[in-house]
N, C-alpha and C positions, 0 to 999 in steps of 0.2 A: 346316724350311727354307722352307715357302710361307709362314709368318708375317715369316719374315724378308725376304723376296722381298718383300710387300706393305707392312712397313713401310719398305723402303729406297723402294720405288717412292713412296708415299703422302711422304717427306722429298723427293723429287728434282719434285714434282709441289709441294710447300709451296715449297721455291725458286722456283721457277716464279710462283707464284703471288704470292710475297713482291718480286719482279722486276717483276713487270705492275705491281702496286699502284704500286711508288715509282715507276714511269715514268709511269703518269699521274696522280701526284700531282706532277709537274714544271711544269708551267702556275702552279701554285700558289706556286712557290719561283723561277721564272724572273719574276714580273712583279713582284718585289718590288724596289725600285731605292731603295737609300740614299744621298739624296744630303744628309746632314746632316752638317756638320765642327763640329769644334772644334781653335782651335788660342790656343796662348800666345804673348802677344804684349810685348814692352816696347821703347819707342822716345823718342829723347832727341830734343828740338829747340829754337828759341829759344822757344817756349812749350808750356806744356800741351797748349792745344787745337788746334793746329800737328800735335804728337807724337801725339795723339788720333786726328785725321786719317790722318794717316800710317800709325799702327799698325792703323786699321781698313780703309784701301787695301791695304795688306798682308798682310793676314787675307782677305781677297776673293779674292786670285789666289792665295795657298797652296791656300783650300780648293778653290776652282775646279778648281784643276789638280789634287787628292788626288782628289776625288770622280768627275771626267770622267773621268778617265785609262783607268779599265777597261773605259769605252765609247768612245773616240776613236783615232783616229792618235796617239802619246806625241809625235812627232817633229814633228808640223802644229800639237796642240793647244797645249803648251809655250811656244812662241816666239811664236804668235799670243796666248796669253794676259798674256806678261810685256810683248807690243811695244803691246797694246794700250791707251786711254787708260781712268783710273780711274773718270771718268765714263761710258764704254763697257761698264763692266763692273756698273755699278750695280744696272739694269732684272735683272741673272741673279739676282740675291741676293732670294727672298721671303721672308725673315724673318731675325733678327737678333735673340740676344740676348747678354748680357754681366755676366760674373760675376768675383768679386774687383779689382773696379777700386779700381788703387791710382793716386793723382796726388801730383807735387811740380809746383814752379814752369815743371818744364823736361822730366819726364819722365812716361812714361805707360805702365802697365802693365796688364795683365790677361788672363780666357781668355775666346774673344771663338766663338758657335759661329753658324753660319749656315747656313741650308738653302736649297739650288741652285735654281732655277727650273726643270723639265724642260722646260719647253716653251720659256720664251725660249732656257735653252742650247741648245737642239737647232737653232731658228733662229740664233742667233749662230755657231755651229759651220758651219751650213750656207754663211751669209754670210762666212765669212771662210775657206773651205775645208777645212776640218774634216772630214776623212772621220769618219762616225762612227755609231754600230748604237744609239743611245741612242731606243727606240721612244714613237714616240706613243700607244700604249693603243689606236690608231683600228684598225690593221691586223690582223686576228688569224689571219689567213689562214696567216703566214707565221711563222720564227723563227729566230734568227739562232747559228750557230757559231762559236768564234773554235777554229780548228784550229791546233795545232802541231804541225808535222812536224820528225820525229827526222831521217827520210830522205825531202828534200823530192821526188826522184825517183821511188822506192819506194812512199811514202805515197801520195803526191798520187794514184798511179796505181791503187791498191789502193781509196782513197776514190770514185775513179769510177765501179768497176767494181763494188764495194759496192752504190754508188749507181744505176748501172745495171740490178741485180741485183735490187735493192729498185722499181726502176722509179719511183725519186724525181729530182721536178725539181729539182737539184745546181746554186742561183746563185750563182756567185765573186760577191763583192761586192768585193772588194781582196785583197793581197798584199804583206805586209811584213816581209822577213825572211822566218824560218822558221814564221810565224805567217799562215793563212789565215782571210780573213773570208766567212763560205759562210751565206747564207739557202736554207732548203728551206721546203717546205707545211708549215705543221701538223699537217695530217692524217696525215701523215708521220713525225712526231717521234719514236711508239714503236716502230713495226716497222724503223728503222733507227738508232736507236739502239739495239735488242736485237742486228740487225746487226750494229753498230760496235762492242760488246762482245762478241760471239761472234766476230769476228777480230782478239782484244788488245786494241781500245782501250778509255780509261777515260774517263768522264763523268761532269760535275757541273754541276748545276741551280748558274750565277751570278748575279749581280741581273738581268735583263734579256735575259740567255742563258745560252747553253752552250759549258761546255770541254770543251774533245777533246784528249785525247793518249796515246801510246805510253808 
């Protein structure tokens, strides 16, 4: 029975252990940010390079809006990216390339992939109102949650007091829906997120942050 006693102990003590590791191996998977699209493209006009045009203006704000989306307002970023002008949207786009181009007289086809500029987006965002956690690399102090609450009453009050409890500095950043956006310390990150998971919730390292939820 004491052999058993010490291998159950020595398993609940390797959880433990296997817990701490992936928590702070989360730095590592949070600062990883994809912002590279691919999308396919064909588009008819009165000429080729007209349609060429077009279809590459329109490959800009698809990927745009794919790639921001999991770090922005959906509802601010959307509308400001489709109202805004094509040459407006240029300077976000740092690289560009393009595979299977097919042409006739009139139309223009192919898959067209381009990778986001982090840093102009995040000013463009900022300039045109864009709430948005999409970070500069500069701050490390800090790191950002995108919280869903089941029960936005319930939760929100439970997350506080969490938070309290952990004696971490809890900053609402926004509030949209049933979806909060909350920056805490770094220094912070592991002993409440072991927190957050020892009162039900569940979390995962996203490009750039973390999801929370019930």
């Amino acid at each position: 029975m004491l052999c058993v006693w010490f291998y159950r102990a020595g398993m609940i003590n390797m959880k433990k252990i296997v817990l701490t590791f992936s928590l702070v191996m989360l730095p590592f998977a949070v600062n990883a940010v994809d912002l590279v699209g691919t999308v396919p493209v064909r588009m008819t006009s009165d000429t080729a390079t007209t349609a060429k045009t077009m279809a590459i203006n329109d490959a800009r704000r698809q990927i745009l809006i794919d790639k921001l989306k999991p770090y922005a307002i959906s509802d601010q970023l959307v509308p400001a990216i489709r109202d805004a002008k094509s040459t407006d949207l240029t300077n976000l786009i740092s690289e560009i390339s393009i595979d299977g181009e097919r042409i006739s007289d009139t139309t223009y086809s192919a898959n067209i992939t381009m990778t986001v500029d982090k840093d102009a987006a995040r000013k463009w965002m900022a300039d045109n109102n864009v709430q948005n956690w999409l970070s500069d690399g500069g701050n490390t102090d800090v790191f950002t949650m995108r919280i869903t609450l089941r029960d936005p009453i319930a939760d929100w009050a439970q997350l506080k007091s969490l938070a309290r409890a952990e004696r971490v500095d809890f900053a609402t950043q926004n509030i949209t829906g049933d979806v909060a956006t909350v920056e805490i310390p770094n220094s912070s990150r592991t002993s409440f997120t072991i927190a957050l998971r020892g009162a039900g919730w569940k979390t995962s390292a996203d490009d750039g942050f973390m999801r929370v939820w019930k």
